[in-house]
DRENVEXDO-955859 format. One record per residue (C-alpha): residue number from 0; residue in three letters; x, y, z. Coordinates in steps of 0.02 Angstrom, whole numbers, plus 50000, padded with zeros to 5 digits. Example, Ala and Ser with C-alpha at 12.3 -4.5 7.8 and 13.67 -1.06 7.14 Angstrom:
<sites>
  seq  type      x      y      z
    0   ALA  50615  49775  50390
    1   SER  50684  49947  50357
</sites>
This chain:
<sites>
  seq  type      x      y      z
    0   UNK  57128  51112  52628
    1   UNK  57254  51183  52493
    2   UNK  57203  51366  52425
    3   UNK  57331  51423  52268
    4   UNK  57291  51603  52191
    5   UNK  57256  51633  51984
    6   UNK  57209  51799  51905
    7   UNK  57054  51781  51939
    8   UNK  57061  51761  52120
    9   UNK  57089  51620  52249
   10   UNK  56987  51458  52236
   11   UNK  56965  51332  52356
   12   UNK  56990  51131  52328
   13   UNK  56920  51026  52490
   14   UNK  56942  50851  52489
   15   UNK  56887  50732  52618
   16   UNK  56941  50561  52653
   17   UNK  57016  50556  52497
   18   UNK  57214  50563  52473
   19   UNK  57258  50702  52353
   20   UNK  57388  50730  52237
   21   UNK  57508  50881  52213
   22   UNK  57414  51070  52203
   23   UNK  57458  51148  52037
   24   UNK  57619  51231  52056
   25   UNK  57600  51428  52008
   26   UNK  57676  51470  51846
   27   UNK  57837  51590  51863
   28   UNK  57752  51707  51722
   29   UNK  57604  51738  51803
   30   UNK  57700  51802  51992
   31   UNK  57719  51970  52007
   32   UNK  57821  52022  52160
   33   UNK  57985  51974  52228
   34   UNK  57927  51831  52316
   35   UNK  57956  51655  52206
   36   UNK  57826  51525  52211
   37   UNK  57849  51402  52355
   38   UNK  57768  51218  52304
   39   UNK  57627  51162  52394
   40   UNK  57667  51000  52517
   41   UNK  57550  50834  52462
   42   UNK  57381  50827  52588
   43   UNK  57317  50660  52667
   44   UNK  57152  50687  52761
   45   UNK  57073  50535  52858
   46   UNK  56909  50523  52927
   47   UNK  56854  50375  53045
   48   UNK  56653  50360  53012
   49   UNK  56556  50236  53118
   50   UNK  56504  50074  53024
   51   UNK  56354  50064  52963
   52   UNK  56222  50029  53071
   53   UNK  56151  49829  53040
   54   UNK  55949  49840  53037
   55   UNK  55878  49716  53166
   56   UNK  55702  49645  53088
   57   UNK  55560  49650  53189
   58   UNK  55479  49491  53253
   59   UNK  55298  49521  53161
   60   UNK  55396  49582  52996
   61   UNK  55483  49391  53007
   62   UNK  55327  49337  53037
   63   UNK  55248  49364  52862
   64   UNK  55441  49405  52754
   65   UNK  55430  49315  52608
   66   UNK  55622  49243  52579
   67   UNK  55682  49280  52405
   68   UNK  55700  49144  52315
   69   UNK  55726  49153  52127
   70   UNK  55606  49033  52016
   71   UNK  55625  48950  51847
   72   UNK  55464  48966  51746
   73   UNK  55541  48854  51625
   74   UNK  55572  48715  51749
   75   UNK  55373  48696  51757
   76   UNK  55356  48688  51576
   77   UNK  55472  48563  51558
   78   UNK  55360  48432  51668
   79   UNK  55453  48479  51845
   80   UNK  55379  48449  51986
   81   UNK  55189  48556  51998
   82   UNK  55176  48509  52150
   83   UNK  55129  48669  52296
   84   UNK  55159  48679  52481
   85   UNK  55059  48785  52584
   86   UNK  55132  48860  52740
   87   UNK  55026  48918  52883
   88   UNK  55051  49095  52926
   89   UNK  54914  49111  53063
   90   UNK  54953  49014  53237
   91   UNK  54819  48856  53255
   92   UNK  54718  48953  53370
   93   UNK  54659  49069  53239
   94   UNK  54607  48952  53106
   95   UNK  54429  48969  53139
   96   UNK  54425  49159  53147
   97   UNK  54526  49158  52988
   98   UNK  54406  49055  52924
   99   UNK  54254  49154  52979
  100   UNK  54330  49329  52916
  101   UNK  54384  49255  52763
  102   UNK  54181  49276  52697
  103   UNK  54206  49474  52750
  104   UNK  54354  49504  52662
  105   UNK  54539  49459  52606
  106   UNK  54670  49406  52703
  107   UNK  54810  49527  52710
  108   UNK  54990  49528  52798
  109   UNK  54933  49631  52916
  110   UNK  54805  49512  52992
  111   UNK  54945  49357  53042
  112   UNK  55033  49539  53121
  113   UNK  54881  49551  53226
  114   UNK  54852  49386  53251
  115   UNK  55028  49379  53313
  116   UNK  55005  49503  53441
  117   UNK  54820  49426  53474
  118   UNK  54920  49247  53521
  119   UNK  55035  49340  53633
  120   UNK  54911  49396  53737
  121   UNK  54836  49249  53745
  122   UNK  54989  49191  53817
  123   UNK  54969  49302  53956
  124   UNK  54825  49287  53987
  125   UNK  54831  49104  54018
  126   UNK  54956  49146  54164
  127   UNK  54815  49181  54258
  128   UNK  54691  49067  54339
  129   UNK  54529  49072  54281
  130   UNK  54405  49108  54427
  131   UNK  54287  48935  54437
  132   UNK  54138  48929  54358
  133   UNK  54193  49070  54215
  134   UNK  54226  49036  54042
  135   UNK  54356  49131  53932
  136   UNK  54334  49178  53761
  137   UNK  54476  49237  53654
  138   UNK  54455  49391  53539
  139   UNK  54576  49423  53388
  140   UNK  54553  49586  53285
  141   UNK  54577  49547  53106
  142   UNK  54565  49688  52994
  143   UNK  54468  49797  53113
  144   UNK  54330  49673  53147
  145   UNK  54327  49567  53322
  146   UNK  54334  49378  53306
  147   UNK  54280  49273  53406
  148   UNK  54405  49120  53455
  149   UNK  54363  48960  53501
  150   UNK  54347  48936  53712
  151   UNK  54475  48848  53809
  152   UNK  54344  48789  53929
  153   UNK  54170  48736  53824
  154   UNK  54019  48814  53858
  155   UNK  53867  48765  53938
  156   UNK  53715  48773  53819
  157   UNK  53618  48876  53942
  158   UNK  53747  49034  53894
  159   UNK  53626  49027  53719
  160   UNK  53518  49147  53777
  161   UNK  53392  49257  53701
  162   UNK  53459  49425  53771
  163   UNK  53641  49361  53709
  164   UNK  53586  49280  53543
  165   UNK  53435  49405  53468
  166   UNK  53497  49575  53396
  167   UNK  53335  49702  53488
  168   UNK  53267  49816  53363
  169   UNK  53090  49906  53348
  170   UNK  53039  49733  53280
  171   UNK  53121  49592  53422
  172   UNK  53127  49730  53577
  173   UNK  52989  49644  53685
  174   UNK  52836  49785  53758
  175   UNK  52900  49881  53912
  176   UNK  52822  49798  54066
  177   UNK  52752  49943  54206
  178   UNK  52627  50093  54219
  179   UNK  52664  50226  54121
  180   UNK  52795  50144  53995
  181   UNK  52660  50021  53941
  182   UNK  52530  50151  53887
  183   UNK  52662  50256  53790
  184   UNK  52699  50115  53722
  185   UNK  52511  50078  53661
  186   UNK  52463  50254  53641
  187   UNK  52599  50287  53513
  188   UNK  52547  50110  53415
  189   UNK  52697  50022  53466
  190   UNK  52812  50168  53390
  191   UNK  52908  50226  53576
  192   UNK  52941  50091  53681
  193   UNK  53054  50172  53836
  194   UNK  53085  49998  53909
  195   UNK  53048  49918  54077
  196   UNK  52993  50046  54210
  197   UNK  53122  50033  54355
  198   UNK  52994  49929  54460
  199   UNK  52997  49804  54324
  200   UNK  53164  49808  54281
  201   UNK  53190  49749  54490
  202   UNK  53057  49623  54494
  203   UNK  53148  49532  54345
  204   UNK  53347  49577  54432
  205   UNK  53242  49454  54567
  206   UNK  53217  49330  54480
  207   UNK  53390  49309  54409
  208   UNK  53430  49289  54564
  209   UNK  53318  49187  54632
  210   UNK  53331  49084  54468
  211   UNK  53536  49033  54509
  212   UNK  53529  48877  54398
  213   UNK  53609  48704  54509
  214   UNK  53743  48584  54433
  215   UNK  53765  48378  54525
  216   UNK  53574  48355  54603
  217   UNK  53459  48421  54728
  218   UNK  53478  48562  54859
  219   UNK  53426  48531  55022
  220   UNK  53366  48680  55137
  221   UNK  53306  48628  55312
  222   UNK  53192  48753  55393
  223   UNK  53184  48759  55580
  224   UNK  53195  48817  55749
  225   UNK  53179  48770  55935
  226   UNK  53030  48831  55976
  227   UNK  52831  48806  55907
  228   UNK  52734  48951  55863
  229   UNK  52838  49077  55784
  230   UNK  52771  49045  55598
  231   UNK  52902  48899  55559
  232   UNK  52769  48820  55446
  233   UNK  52716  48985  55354
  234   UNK  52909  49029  55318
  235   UNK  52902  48857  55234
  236   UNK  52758  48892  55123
  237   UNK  52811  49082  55068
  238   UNK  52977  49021  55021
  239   UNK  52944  48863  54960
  240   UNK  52792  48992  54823
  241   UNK  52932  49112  54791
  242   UNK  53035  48987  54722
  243   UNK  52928  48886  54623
  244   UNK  52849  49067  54552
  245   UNK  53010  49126  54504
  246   UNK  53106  48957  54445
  247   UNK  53063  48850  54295
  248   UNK  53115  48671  54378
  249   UNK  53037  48586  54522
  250   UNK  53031  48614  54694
  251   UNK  52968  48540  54851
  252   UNK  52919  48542  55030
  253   UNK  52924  48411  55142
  254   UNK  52831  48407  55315
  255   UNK  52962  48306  55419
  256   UNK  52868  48353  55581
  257   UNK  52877  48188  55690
  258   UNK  52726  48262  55758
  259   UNK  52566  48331  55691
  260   UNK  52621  48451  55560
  261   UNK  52504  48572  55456
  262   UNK  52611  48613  55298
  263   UNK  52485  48536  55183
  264   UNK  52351  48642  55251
  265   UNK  52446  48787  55179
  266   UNK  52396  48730  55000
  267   UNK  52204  48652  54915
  268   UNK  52245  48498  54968
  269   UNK  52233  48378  54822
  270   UNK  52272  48220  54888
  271   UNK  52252  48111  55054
  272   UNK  52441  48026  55032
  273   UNK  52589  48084  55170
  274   UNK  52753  48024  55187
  275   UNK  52700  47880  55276
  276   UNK  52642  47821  55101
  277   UNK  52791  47859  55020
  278   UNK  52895  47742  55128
  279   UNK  52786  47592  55106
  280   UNK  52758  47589  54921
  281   UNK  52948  47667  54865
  282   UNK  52969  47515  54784
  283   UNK  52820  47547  54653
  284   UNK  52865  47714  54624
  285   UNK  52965  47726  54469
  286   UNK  52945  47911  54393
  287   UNK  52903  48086  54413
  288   UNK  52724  48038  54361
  289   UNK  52742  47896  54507
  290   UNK  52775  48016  54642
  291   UNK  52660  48178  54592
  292   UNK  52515  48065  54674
  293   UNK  52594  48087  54846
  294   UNK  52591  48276  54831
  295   UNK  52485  48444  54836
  296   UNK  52523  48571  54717
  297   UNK  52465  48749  54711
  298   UNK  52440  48877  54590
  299   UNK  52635  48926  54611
  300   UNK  52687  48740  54547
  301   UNK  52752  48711  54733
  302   UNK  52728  48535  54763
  303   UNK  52711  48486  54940
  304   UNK  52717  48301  55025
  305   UNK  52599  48277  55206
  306   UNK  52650  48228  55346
  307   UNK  52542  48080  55471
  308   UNK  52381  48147  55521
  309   UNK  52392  48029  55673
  310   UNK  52512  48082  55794
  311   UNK  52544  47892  55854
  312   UNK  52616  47855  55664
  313   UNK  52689  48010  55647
  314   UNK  52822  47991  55794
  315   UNK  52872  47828  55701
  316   UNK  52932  47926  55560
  317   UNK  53145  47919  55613
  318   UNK  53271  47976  55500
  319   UNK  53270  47794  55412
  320   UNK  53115  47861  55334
  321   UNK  53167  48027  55301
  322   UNK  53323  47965  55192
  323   UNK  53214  47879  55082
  324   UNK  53095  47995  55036
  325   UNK  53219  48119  55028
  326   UNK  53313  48008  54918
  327   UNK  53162  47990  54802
  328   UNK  53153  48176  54808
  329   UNK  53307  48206  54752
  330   UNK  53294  48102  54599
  331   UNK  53144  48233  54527
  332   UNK  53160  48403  54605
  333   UNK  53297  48528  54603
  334   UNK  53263  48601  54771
  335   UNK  53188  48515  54925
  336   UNK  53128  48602  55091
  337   UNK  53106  48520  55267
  338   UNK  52994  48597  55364
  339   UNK  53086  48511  55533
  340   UNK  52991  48491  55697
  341   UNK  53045  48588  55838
  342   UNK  53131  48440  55919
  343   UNK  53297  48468  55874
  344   UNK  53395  48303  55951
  345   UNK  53263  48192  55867
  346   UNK  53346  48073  55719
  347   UNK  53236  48166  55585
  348   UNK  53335  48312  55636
  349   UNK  53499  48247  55627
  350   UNK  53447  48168  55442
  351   UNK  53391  48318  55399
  352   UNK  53555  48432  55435
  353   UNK  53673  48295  55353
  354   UNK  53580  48317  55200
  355   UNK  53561  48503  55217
  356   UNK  53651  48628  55101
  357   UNK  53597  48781  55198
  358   UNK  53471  48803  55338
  359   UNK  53350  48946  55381
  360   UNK  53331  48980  55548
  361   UNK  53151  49077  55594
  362   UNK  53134  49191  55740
  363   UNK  52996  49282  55812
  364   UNK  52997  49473  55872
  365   UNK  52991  49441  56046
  366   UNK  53101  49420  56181
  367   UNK  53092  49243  56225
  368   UNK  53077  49180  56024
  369   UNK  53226  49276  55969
  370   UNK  53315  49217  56119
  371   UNK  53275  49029  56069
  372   UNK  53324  49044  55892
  373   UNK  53491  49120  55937
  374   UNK  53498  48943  56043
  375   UNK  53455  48839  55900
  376   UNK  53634  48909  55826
  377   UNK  53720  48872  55967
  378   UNK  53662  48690  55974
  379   UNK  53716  48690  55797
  380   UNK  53874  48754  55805
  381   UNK  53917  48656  55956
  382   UNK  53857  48494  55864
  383   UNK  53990  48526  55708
  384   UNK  53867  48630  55615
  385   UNK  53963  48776  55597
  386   UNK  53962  48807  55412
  387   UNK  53785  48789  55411
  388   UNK  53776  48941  55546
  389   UNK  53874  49038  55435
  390   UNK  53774  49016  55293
  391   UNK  53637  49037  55354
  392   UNK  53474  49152  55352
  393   UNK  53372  49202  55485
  394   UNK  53186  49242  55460
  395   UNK  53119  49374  55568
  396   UNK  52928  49341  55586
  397   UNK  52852  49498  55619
  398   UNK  52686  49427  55643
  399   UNK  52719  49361  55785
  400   UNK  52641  49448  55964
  401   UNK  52735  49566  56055
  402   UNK  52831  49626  55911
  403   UNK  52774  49815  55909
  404   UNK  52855  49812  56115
  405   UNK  53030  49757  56040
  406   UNK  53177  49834  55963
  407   UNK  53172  49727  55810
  408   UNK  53329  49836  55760
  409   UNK  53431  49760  55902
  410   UNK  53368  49562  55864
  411   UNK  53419  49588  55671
  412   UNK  53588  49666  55740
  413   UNK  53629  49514  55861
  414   UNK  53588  49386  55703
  415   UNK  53685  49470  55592
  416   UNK  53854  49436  55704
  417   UNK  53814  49243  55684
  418   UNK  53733  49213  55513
  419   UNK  53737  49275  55332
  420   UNK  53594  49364  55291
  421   UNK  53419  49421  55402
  422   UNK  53276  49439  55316
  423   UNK  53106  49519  55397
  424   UNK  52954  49452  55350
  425   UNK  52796  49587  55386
  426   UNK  52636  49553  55451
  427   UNK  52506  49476  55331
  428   UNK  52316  49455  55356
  429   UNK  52321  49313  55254
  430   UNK  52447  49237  55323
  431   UNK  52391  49254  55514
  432   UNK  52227  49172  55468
  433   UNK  52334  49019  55486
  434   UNK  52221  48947  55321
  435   UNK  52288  48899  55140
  436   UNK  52391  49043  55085
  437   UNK  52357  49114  54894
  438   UNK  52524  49202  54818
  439   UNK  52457  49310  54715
  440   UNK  52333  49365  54833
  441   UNK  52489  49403  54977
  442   UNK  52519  49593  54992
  443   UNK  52653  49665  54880
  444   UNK  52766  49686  55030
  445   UNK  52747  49503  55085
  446   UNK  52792  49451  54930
  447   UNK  52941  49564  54885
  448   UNK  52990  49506  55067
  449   UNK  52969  49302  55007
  450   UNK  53066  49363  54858
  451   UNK  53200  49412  54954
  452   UNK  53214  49280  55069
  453   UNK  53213  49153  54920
  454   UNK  53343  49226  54831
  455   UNK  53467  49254  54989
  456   UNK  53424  49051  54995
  457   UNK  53474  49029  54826
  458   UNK  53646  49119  54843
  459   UNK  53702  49029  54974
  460   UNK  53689  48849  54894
  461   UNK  53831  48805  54791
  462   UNK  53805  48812  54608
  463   UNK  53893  48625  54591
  464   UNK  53923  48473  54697
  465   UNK  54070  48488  54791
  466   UNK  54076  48674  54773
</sites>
């Protein structure tokens, strides 16, 4: 900094990273005083500045820059080439939801940004292994608004539901099932409708579950245990109602009983034909229409097949016999229960558990039938049945004599250190009249407790072949 005085007082030049010259030398007429003038020295002032910094561009700005490229209009006028390329901005994934928000609005540079950051996550995503039986669905935002990407893995036309698919208003919302919700609902003239009651709302959670839908062919669930008595043949019944009340596809049960066995009598009877009749004339039977004359059905759309009246004909049924009607079985109905005899080393038996995709076991409340039971999954497990004991569900039959002199508490706790689930099934005047049994006419705790049991059954089988 150089400073030189006038007559009108000092001023100050400042120069910065400039060089400057020589300061104006003070004129000898102006001094006053005995000092002279002394001449200012030349000033060179540096100053090192950082370069400037270079600005980095963002991936998602490169994404959508437009490169500056200058353009001729006259060249088109002249007859050059008219010709346009298209470039895609948006990554192949998103060409149907660019598609589909297209009719909502304009594209803008902002959407390929999203989309962008959309196909990165996607990316990540896809790191991951998809848990079997799920299907992924990619979302991109565009513009604010969710779109809906096409699936990696298709899928299956029974995710078209109603509850998915219809948009519930005062018009579409169904009536509210249950007591009091129903009246409001018809006392105000269809103007409040508060829904399900919670009873309703579990009565249909059942039947979801019990509804599990079954990929690759039949299911087979044996039903059996080691000794007579304990209500083997009712368990088969009350299951075999709560799943055909609850499901929409077919479902039957068999009476594989070597000896005399009484399933059929648990239904109106509607025909005379048993198993027996099914082996001999397999050959003529070549549809579902075919084999519904071999069965009983009840008001539940549980079809069930006889066994031999006549003990002598019966024992001849061997597990020959049992793997063809099963076979037939399999070809029209989605679930098929054994009701098994109580010998458990006879070939029907061992038929029976290579087909079988779960077993229930059934156990009375005494001492002695909750004792044999227990043996029944021993023999299993020490037969290579193992999984099947692990999957398994044990049926407590409450109806059963001597229960109220038991601690039911303690049989249900030794079960549940062997099998899966343990399900207790109450006592049922209907059902100990040993007679045909009429769902709808069961007491409501008999049928929550079929309910149950059926869709503990259901969980248990594996929703595809193989699975």
């Amino acid at each position: 900094m150089a400073e030189e005085t006038h007559e009108t007082g000092p001023v100050t030049r400042r120069g910065v990273g400039v060089r400057t010259g020589p300061v104006d030398r003070i004129s000898p007429s102006t001094s006053t005083g005995a000092h002279a003038a002394v001449p200012a020295p030349d000033l060179d002032l540096r100053v090192d500045l950082p370069p400037a910094p270079v600005r980095e561009v963002p991936e998602d700005e490169v994404a959508v820059a437009i490169d500056d490229v200058s353009v001729n209009p006259g060249a088109i006028g002249a007859g050059g080439d008219t010709s346009t390329r298209s470039v895609d901005v948006l990554p192949a994934g998103l060409a149907v939801g660019a598609y589909r928000s297209s009719t909502r609005r304009e594209s803008s540079p902002y959407s390929a940004l999203l989309a962008a950051d959309a196909k990165a996550a996607r990316e990540l995503d896809r790191a991951d292994t998809p848990a079997a039986g799920t299907t992924q669905v990619a979302v991109a935002v565009d513009g604010g608004h969710e779109v809906a990407l096409p699936s990696e893995v298709p899928e299956a036309p029974e995710s078209l539901t109603a509850d998915r698919l219809i948009d519930l208003n005062r018009t579409t919302r169904p009536a509210p099932q249950g007591g009091f919700n129903r009246f409001l609902y018809e006392a105000s003239l269809h103007l409040v409708n508060l829904g399900d009651s919670a009873k309703a709302r579990a009565h249909k959670a059942m039947n979801q579950r019990i509804q599990k839908r079954f990929e690759g062919g039949a299911r087979f669930v044996p039903v059996l245990t080691r000794k007579g008595g304990v209500g083997k043949t009712t368990i088969t019944a009350l299951l075999g109602m709560a799943l055909a009340d609850a499901r929409d596809d077919r479902v039957i049960a068999i009476d594989a009983n070597p000896d005399r066995g009484t399933l059929a009598e648990r239904v109106d009877r509607q025909t005379r034909e048993t198993v027996r009749d099914v082996v001999s004339k397999a050959s003529s039977i070549g549809g579902y229409t075919d084999f519904s004359r071999f069965v009983s059905r009840d008001e539940t759309r549980l079809d069930i097949l006889a066994s031999d009246t006549d003990p002598t004909l019966s024992e001849a049924f061997d597990d020959n016999d049992y793997n063809v009607v099963a076979g037939l079985a399999a070809r029209y109905y989605s679930l098929v229960l054994t009701d098994c005899g109580t010998g458990i080393v006879h070939s029907v038996m061992r038929a029976t558990l290579q087909r079988a995709d779960s077993i229930v076991i059934v156990s009375g409340g005494s001492v002695d039938e909750a004792r044999l039971a227990s043996e029944t999954l021993t023999w299993l497990e020490a037969n290579g049945y193992g999984e099947l004991v692990r999957n398994a569900v044990v049926a407590i039959n409450l109806a059963t004599q001597g229960t109220h002199l038991v601690k039911v508490d303690e049989i249900e706790a030794h079960f549940q250190s062997r099998v899966r689930e343990i399900v207790r099934i109450p006592y049922d005047p209907q059902l100990a009249a040993g007679s045909v049994v009429n769902w709808h006419e069961l007491r409501p705790v008999t049928q929550h407790a079929a309910r149950e049991l059926a869709a503990l059954v259901v969980e248990g089988l594996p929703a595809e072949r193989g699975h």
